[in-house]
NULOKE-547191 format. One record per residue (C-alpha): chain; x negated, y negated, z. Coordinates in nm, 3 decimals. Each point is the difference from the previous one (the first is absolute). Example, Ala and Ser with C-alpha at 12.3 -4.5 7.8 and 13.67 -1.06 7.14 Angstrom:
residues 2
KOLVEX tilo      px      py      pz
KOLVEX    A  -1.230   0.450   0.780
KOLVEX    A  -0.137  -0.344  -0.066
END
This chain:
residues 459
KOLVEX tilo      px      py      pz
KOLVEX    A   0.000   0.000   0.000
KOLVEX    A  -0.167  -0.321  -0.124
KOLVEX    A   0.009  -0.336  -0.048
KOLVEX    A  -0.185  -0.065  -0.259
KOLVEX    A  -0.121  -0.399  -0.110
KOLVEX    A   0.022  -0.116  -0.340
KOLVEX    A  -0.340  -0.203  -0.158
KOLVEX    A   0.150  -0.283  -0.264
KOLVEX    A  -0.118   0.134  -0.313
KOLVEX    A  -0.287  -0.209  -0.217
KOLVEX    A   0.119   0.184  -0.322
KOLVEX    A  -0.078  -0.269  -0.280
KOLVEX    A   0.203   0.036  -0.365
KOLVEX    A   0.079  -0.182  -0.284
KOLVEX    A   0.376  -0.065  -0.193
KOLVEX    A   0.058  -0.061  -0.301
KOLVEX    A   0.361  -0.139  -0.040
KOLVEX    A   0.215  -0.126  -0.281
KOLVEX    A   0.147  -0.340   0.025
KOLVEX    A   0.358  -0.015   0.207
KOLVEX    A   0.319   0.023  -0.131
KOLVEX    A   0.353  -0.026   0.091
KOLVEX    A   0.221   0.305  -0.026
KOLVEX    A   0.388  -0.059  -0.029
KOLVEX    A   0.275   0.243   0.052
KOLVEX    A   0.067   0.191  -0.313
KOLVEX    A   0.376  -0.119   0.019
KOLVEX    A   0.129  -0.301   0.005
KOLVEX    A   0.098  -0.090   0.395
KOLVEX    A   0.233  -0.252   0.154
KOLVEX    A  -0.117  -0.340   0.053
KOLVEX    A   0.107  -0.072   0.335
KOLVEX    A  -0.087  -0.187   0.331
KOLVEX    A   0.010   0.250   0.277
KOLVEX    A  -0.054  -0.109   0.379
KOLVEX    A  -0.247   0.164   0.210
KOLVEX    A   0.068   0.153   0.392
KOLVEX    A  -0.076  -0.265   0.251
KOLVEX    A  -0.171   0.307   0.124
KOLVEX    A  -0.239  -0.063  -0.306
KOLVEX    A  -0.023  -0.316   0.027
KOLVEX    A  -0.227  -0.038   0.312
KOLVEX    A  -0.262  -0.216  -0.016
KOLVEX    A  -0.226   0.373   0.116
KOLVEX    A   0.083   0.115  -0.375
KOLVEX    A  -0.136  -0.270  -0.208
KOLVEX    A  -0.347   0.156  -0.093
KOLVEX    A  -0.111   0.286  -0.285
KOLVEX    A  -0.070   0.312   0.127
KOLVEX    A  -0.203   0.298  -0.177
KOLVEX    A   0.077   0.315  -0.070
KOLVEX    A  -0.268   0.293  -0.148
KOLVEX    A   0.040   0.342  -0.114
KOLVEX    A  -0.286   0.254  -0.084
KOLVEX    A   0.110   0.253  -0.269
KOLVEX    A  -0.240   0.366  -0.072
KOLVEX    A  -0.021   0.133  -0.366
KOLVEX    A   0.273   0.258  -0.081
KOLVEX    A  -0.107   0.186  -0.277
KOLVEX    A   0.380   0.062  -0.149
KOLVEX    A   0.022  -0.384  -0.056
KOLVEX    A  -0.320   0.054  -0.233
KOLVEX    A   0.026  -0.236  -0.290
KOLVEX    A   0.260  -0.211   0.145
KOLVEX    A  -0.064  -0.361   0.104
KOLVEX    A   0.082  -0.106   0.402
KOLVEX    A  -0.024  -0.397  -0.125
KOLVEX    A   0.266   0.043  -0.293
KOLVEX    A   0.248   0.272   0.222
KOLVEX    A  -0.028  -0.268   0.274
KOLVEX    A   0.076  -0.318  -0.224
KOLVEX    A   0.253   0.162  -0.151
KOLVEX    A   0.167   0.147   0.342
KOLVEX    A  -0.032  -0.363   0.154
KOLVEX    A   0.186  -0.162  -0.305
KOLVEX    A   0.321   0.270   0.032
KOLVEX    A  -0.023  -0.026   0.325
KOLVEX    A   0.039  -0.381   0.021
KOLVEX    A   0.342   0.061  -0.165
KOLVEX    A   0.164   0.110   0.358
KOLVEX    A  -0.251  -0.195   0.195
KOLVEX    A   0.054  -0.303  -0.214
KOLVEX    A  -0.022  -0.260   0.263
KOLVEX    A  -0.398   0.149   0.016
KOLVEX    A  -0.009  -0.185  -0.320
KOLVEX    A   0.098  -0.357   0.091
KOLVEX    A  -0.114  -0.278   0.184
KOLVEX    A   0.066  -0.114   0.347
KOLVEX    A   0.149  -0.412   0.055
KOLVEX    A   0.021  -0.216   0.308
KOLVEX    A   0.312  -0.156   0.119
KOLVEX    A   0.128  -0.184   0.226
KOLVEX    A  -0.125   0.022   0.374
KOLVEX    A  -0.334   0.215  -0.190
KOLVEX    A   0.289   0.265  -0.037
KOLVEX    A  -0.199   0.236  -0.248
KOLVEX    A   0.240   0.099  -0.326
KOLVEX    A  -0.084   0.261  -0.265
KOLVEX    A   0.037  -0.086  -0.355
KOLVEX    A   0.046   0.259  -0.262
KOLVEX    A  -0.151  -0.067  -0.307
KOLVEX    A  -0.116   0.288  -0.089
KOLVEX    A  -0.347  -0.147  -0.063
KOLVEX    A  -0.154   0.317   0.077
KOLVEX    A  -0.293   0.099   0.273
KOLVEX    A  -0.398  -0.018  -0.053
KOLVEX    A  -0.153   0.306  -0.129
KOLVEX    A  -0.424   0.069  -0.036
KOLVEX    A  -0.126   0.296  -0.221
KOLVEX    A  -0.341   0.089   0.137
KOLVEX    A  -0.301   0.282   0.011
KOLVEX    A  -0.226   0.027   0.251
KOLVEX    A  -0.412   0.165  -0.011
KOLVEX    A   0.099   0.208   0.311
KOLVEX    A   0.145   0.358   0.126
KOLVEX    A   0.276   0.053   0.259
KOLVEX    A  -0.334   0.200   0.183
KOLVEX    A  -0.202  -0.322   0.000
KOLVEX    A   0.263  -0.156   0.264
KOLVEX    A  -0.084   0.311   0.197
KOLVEX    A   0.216  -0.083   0.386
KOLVEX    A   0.036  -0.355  -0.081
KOLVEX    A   0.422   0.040  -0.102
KOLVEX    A   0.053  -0.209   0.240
KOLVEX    A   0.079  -0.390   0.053
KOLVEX    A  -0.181  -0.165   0.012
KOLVEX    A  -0.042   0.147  -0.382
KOLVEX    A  -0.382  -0.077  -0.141
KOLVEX    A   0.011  -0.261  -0.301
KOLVEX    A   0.330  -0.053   0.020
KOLVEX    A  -0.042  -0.356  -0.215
KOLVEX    A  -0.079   0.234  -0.256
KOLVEX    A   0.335   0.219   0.020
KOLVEX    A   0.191  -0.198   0.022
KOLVEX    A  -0.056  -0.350  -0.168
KOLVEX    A   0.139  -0.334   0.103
KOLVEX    A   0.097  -0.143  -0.279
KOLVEX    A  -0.049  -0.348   0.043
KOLVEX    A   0.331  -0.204   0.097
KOLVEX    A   0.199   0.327   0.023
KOLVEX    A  -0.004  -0.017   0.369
KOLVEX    A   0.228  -0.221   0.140
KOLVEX    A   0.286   0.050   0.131
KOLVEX    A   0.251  -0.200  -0.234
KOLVEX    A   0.003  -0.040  -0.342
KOLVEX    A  -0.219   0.344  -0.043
KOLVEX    A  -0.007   0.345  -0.135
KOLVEX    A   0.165   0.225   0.348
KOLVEX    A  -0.209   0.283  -0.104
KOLVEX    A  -0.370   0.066  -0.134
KOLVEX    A  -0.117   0.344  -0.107
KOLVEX    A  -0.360   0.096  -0.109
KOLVEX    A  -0.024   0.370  -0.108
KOLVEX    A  -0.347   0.082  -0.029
KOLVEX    A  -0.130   0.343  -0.191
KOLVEX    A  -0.287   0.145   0.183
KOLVEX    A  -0.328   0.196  -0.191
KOLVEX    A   0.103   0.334   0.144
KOLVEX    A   0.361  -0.043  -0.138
KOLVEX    A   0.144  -0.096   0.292
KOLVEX    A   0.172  -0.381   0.078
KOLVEX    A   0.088  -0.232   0.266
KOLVEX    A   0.333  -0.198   0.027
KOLVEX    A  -0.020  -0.328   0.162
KOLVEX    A   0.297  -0.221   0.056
KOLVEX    A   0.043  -0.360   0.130
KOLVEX    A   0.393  -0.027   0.116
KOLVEX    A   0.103  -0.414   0.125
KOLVEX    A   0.136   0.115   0.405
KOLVEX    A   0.307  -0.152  -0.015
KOLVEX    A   0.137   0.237  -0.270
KOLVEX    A   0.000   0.357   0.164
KOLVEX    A  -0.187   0.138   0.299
KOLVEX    A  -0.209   0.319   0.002
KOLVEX    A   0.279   0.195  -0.060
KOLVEX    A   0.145  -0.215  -0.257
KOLVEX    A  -0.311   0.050  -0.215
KOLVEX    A   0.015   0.359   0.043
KOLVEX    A   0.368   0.041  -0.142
KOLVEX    A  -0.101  -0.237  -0.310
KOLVEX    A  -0.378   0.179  -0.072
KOLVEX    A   0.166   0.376  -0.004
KOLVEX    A   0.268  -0.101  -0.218
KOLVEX    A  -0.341  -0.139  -0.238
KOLVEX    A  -0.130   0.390   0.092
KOLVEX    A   0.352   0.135  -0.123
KOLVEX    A   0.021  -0.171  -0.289
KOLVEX    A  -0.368   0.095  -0.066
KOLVEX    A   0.098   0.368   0.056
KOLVEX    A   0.294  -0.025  -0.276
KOLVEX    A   0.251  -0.111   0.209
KOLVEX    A   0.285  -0.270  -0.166
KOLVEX    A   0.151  -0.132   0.312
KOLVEX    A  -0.142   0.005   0.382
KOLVEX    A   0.078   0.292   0.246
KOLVEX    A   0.091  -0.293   0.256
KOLVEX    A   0.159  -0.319  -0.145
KOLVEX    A  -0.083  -0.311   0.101
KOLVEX    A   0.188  -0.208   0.271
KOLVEX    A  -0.044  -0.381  -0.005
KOLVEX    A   0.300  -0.115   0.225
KOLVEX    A  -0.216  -0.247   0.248
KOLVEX    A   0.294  -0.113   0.156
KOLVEX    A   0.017   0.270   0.241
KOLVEX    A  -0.309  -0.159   0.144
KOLVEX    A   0.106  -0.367   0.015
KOLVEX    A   0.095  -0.195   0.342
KOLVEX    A   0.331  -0.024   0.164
KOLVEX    A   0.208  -0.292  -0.049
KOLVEX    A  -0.067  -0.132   0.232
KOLVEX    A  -0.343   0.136   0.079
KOLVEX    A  -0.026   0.053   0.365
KOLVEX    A  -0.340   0.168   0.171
KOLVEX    A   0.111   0.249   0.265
KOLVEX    A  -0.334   0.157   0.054
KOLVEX    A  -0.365  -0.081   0.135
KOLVEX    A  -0.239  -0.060  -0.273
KOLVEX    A  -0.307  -0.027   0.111
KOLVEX    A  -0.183   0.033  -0.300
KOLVEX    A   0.038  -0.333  -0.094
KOLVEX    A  -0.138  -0.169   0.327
KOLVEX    A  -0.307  -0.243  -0.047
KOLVEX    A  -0.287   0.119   0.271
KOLVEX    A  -0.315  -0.267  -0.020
KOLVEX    A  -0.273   0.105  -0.243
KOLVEX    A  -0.260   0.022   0.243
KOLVEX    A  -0.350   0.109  -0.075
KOLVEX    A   0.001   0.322   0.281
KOLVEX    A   0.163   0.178  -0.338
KOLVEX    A  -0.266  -0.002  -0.283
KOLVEX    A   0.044   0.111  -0.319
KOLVEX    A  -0.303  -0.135  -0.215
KOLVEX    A  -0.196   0.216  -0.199
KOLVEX    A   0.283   0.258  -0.061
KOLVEX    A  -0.094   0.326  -0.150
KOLVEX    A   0.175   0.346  -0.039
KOLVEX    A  -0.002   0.299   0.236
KOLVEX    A   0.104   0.317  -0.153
KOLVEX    A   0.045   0.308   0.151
KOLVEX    A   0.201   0.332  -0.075
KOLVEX    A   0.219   0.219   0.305
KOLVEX    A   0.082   0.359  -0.139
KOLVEX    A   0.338   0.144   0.062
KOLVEX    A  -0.177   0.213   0.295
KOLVEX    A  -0.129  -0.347   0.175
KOLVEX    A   0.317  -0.139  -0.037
KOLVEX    A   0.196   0.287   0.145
KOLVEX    A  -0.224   0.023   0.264
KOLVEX    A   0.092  -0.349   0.128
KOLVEX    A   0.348   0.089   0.013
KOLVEX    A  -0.075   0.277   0.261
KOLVEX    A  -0.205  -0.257   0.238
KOLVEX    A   0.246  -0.247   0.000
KOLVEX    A   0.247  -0.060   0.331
KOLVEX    A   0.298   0.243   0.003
KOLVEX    A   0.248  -0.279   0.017
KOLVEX    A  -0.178  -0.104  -0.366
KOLVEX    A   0.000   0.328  -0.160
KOLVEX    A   0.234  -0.107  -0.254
KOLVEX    A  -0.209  -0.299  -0.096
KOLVEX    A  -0.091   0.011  -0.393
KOLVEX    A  -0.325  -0.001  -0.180
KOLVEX    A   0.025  -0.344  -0.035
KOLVEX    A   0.045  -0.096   0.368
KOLVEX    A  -0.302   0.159   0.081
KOLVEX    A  -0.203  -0.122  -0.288
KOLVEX    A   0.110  -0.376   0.072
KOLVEX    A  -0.049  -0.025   0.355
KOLVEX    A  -0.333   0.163  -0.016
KOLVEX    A  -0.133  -0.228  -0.244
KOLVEX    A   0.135  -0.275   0.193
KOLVEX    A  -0.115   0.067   0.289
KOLVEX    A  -0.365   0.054  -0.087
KOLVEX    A  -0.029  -0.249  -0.270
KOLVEX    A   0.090  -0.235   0.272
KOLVEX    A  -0.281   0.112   0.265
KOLVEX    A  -0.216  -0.058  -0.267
KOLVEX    A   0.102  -0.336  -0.060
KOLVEX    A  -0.043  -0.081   0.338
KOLVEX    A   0.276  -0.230   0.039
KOLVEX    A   0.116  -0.224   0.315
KOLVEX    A   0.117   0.285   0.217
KOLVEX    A   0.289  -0.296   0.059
KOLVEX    A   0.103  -0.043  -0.305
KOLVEX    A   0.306   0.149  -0.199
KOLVEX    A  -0.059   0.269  -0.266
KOLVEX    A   0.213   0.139  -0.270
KOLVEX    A   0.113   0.267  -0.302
KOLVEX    A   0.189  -0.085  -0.238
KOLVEX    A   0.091   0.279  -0.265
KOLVEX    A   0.268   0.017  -0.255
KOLVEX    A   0.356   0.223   0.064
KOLVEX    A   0.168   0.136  -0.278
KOLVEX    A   0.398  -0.105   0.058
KOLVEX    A   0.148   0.211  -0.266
KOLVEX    A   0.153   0.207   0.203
KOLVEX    A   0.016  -0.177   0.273
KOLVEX    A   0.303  -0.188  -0.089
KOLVEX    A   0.379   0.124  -0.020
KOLVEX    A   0.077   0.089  -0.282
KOLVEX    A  -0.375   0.082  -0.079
KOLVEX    A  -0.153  -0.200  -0.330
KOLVEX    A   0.131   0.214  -0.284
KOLVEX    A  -0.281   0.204  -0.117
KOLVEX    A  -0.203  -0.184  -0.316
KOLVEX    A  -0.002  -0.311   0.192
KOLVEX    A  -0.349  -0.136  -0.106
KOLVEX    A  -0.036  -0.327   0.191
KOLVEX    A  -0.198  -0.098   0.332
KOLVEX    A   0.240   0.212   0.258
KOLVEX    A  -0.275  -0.061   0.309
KOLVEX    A  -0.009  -0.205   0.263
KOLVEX    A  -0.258  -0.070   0.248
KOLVEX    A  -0.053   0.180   0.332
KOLVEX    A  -0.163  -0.169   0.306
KOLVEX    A  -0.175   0.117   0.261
KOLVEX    A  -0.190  -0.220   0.296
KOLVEX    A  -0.192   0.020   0.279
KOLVEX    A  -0.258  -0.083   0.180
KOLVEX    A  -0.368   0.084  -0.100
KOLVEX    A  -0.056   0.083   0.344
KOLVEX    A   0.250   0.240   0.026
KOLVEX    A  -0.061   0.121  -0.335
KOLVEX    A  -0.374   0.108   0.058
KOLVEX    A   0.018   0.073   0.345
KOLVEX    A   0.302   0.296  -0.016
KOLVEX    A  -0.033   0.325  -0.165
KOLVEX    A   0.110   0.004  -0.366
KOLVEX    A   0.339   0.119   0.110
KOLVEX    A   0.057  -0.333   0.087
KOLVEX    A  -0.057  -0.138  -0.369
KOLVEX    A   0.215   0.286  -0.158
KOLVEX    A   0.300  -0.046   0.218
KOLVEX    A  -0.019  -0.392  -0.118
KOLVEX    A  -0.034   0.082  -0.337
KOLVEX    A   0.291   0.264  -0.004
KOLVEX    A   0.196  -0.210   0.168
KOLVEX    A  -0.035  -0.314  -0.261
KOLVEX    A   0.121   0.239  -0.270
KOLVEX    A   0.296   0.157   0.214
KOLVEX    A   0.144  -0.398   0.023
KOLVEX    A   0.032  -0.029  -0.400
KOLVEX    A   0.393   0.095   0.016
KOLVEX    A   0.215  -0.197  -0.216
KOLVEX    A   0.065  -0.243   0.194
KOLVEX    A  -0.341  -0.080   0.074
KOLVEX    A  -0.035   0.006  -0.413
KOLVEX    A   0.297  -0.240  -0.016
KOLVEX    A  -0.144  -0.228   0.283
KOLVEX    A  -0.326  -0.006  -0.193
KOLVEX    A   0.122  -0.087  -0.347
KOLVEX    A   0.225  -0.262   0.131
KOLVEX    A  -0.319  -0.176   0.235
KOLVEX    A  -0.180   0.016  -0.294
KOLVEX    A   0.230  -0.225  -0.240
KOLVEX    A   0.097  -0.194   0.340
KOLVEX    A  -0.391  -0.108   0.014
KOLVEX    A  -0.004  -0.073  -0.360
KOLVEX    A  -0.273   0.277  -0.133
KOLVEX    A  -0.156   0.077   0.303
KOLVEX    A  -0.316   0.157  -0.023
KOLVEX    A  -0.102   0.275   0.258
KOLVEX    A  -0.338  -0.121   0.208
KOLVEX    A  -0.312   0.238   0.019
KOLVEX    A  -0.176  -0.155   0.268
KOLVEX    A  -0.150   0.240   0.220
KOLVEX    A   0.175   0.280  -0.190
KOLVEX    A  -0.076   0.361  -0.154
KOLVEX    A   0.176   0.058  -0.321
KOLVEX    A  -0.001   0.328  -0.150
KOLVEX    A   0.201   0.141  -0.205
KOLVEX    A   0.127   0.340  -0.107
KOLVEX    A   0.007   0.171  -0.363
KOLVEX    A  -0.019   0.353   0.066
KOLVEX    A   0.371   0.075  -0.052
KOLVEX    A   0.050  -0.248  -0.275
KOLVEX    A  -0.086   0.240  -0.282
KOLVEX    A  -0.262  -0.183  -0.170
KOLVEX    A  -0.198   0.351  -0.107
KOLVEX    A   0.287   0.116  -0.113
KOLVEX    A   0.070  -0.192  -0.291
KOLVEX    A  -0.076   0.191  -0.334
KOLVEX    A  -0.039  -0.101  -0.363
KOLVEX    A  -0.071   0.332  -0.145
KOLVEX    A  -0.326   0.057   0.179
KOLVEX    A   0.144   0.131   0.340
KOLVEX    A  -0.068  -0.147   0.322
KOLVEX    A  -0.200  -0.320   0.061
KOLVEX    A  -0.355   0.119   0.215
KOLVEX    A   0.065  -0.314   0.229
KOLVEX    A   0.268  -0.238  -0.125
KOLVEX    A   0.080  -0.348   0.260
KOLVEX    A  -0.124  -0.274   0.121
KOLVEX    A  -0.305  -0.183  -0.174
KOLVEX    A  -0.107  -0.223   0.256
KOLVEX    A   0.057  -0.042   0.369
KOLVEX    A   0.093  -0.390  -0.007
KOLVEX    A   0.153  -0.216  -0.296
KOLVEX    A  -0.015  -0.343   0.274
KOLVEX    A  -0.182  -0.220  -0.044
KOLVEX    A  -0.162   0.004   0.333
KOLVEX    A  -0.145   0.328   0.139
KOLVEX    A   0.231   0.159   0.297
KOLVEX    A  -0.007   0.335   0.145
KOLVEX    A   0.186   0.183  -0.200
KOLVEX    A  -0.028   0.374  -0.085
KOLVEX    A   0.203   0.236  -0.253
KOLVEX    A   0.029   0.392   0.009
KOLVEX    A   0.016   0.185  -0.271
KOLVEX    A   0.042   0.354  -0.057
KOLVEX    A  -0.349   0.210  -0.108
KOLVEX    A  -0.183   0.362  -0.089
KOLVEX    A  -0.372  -0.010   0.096
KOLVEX    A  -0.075   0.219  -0.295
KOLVEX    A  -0.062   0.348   0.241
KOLVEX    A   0.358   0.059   0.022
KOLVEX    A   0.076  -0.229   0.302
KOLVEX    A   0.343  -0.284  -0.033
KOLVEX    A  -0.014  -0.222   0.205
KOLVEX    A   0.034  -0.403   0.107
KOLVEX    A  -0.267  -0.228  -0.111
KOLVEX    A   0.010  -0.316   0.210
KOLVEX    A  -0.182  -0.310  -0.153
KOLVEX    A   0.001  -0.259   0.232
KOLVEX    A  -0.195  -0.413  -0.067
KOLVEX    A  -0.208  -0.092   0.286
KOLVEX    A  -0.259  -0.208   0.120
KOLVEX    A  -0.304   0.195  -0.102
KOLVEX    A  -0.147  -0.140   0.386
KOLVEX    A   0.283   0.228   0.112
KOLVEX    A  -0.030   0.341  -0.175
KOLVEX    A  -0.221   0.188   0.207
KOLVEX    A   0.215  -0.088   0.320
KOLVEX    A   0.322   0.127  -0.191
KOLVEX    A  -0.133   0.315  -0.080
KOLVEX    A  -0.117   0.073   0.335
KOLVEX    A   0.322  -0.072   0.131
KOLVEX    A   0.174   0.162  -0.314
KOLVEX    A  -0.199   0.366   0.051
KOLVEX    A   0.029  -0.046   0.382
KOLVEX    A   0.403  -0.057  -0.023
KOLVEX    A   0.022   0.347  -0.283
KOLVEX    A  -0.224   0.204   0.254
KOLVEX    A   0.303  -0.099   0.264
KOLVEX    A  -0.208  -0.213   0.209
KOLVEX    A   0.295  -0.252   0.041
KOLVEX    A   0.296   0.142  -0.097
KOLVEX    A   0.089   0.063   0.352
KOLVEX    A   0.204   0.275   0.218
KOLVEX    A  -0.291   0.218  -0.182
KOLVEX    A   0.038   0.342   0.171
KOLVEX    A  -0.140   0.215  -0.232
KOLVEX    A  -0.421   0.010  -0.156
KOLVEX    A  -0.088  -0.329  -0.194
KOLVEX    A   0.072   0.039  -0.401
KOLVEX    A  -0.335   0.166  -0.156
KOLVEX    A  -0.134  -0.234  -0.264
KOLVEX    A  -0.261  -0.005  -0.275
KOLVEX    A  -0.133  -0.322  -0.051
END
């Protein structure tokens, strides 16, 4: 049972790509204004975010081209997911309004000197030469006025290719982008119409009239930017937790918290010791903030091909005294206890304090922020060459200031073991203190209400 670190990768390549084009829907599409959810239209969603997927070689596709399948898929595709083709407008208030005009998304044919091998263990964000990938066309990347989507397919020299997408936030969440990219892998396979069709109806995620906030949010509450909280000279931290490491957690954890997910534990652990290594005011207030799926959290549940931002933002707060101090117990029953408060009304609440506010942004100061994309179905997504080797997140953070924020995604080490790979940005000052806490926390040093030998680990 291991927990095994990561090294960045140094891999060096070059690309070779055709100049950008638009691709349209390959029928003609209404030309509509459609309004978005107020639910996507926090201020939290206004950024780009990356998406990369890793394809092998499958020798039955011999002869056949991944850049032309793909180009081809996106275009019919576009046809149900038309709105993927407009343009998004401003009104008033800043209230964000989606044009369709049909004027198509941006699409890069590219080859790169490289094998799949070359990456070796580095599928994972953050993803090595990712400016390269995925290419930012100039003055495609703002938020109005723009192109929602950009796709790069690049072919590889052992026959394989990566995928790389840029999706605008305020269009679809990590689900959303799912839904729409396997209906591009259906329609790649031969299929004339998605398995799951699309559901745009934002107005289930609007605000009351009148909006009224019933709940706490605490996720929006300013705390002083103080300087006990660095974050300069941010760097990645990856490491990978078999299925055995992870299961073996469960067992240590207190009986009342047997029931806790994979999740819980993974959160409050990296909480907990990224902030001893930060070495915060011991005073101070410390939080998490992860995103909650609501889809079926509300009654009637979203109807299923929904494909815009159903999450809201869970909270939880404490002291960093408290938080270091107690065994990690402590952190998970915080953690599972933030999620267990996202009922509807807490998702109602939210919306409405969020349009109440007037685009009210959630605050990251003194805050972890991971988030979770091993249930999402990113690998899963097929155009004809099976199963992406890691598909998800590119990068760790798309702000514009460096926070500590983490993702995990779902990963095989290449000798048979799934697993979790956690990449995490941190001060590089602070790594070798998080690991020492991290391998001292998996051994079951402080778990706590430990009755049993310490976890066995090879590190």
């Amino acid at each position: 049972m291991a927990i095994m670190a990561l090294s960045p990768s140094s891999l060096a390549f070059t690309v070779q790509r055709f100049e950008p084009e638009l691709v349209n829907p390959t029928k003609p599409t209404p030309h509509e204004f459609k309004q978005l959810s107020d639910l996507d239209d926090q201020e939290s969603f206004r950024f780009q975010i990356g998406v990369i997927q890793f394809y092998r070689c499958d020798p039955s596709m011999h002869g056949k081209d991944p850049v032309k399948i793909i180009r081809e898929a996106l275009a019919q595709a576009l046809v149900f997911y038309y709105p993927f083709a407009g343009r998004l407008r401003e009104g008033p208030g800043r209230k964000l309004i989606l044009e369709c005009t049909a004027e198509g998304v941006i699409f890069i044919e590219a080859d790169a000197d490289v094998t799949l091998e070359q990456f070796g263990d580095a599928l994972y964000p953050p993803i090595p030469c990712m400016d390269k990938l995925l290419y930012d066309v100039p003055g495609s990347g703002e938020i109005l006025h723009c192109p929602l989507l950009l796709i790069q397919v690049t072919r590889l020299r052992c026959g394989g290719f990566i995928f790389a997408l840029r999706q605008n936030h305020t269009i679809c969440d990590a689900i959303g982008i799912v839904q729409f990219m396997s209906a591009m892998g259906e329609m790649a396979r031969g299929y004339c119409t998605p398995s799951i069709p699309p559901v745009w109806q934002r107005d289930l995620l609007s605000a009351r009239n009148p909006p009224r906030v019933t709940c706490t949010h605490h996720q929006f509450d300013e705390l002083p930017d103080t300087d006990d909280y660095p974050l300069q000279n941010m760097v990645p931290c990856s490491f990978f937790l078999d299925s055995t490491k992870v299961n073996s957690i469960h067992k240590h954890v207190p009986g009342h918290l047997n029931h806790c997910s994979t999740f819980d534990i993974l959160t409050a652990c990296i909480w907990r010791c990224s902030t001893i290594a930060l070495k915060p005011d011991l005073d101070s207030q410390v939080r998490v903030i992860f995103p909650v799926n609501v889809r079926a959290k509300l009654s009637p549940a979203l109807p299923t091909g929904y494909y815009g931002n159903a999450v809201v933002f869970a909270v939880a707060i404490t002291m960093a005294r408290k938080l270091c101090e107690n065994p990690l117990g402590y952190a998970i029953e915080l953690v599972k206890t933030a999620k267990a408060n996202v009922a509807m009304e807490y998702v109602r609440s939210y919306t409405d304090l969020v349009v109440i506010k007037g685009k009210l942004d959630v605050d990251r100061v003194r805050c972890y922020l991971p988030t979770d994309v091993t249930r999402v179905g990113f690998e899963e997504v097929d155009f004809g060459w099976g199963k992406a080797v890691y598909g998800g997140p590119a990068n760790l953070w798309n702000g514009p200031n460096p926070k500590l924020a983490s993702s995990y995604t779902s990963f095989s080490d290449g000798k048979g073991k799934n697993g979790i790979v956690v990449s995490i940005l941190l001060p590089k000052v602070t790594h070798e203190i998080f690991m020492k806490e991290l391998k001292g926390t998996l051994k079951g040093h402080a778990i706590g209400d430990l009755s049993t030998t310490p976890i066995k680990s090879s590190m």
